[in-house]
N, C-alpha and C positions, 0 to 999 in steps of 0.2 A: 414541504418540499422546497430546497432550494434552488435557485436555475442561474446561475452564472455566464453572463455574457460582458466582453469586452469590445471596445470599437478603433483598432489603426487605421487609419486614412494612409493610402500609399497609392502613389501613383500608378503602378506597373509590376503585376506580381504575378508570376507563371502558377498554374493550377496546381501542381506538382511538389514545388515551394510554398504556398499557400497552404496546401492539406497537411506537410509534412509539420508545417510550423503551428499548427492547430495543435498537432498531435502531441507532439514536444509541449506544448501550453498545457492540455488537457493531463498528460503526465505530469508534469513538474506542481502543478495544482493538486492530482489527487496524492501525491509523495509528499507533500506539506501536510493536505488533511491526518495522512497516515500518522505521520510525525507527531502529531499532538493530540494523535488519540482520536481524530474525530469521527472515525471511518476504521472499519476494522481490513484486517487483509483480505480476505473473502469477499467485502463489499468492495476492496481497490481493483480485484481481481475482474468481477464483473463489470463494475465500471469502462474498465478499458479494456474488458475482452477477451482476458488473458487466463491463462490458467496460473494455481496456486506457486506451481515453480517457478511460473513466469516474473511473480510478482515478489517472489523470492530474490530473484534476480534482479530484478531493479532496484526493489530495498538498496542492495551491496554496493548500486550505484549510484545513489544517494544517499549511503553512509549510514539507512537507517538498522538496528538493530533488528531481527525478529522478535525480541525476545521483552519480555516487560521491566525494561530497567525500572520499575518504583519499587518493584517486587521485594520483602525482605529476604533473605535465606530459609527463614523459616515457614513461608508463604509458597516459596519456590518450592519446598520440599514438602509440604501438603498438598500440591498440585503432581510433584511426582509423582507422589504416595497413591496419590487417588488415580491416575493413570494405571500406575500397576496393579491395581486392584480390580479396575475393570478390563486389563487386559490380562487376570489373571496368572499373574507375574508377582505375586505378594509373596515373601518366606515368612 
């Protein structure tokens, strides 16, 4: 387990602004993890709370793709292949 903590020194900071800017950190950090793979969507989801949509949505706001850009076309479409198959959707 990894446990990540950082320390600002500030003179005067209201609870409010202080929590909000945790949160912002604690997002902006696990959208990086996401980003390079090191954390799946389902684990950013938890992390911060959120449900799958939720985290959908932040993706879009940080530019990240859902989708596994390394993927060939041909990899992509054995992944399809196999969805339709268990969702019984094969011709």
């Amino acid at each position: 387990m990894t446990k990540v903590e950082f320390i600002i020194s500030l003179d005067r900071l209201s609870e409010s602004s202080r929590q909000e800017a945790e949160l912002k950190a604690k997002e902006a950090y696990i959208m990086t993890l996401l980003k390079y793979g090191e954390i799946s969507s389902g684990k950013a989801g938890k992390l911060l709370g959120i449900s799958r949509l939720e985290v959908l949505e932040l993706m879009a706001k940080y530019d990240l793709s859902p989708f596994d850009d390394s993927m060939t076309f041909d990899e992509f479409q054995a992944e399809v292949n196999q969805a339709k198959i268990k969702l019984g959707v094969m011709n």
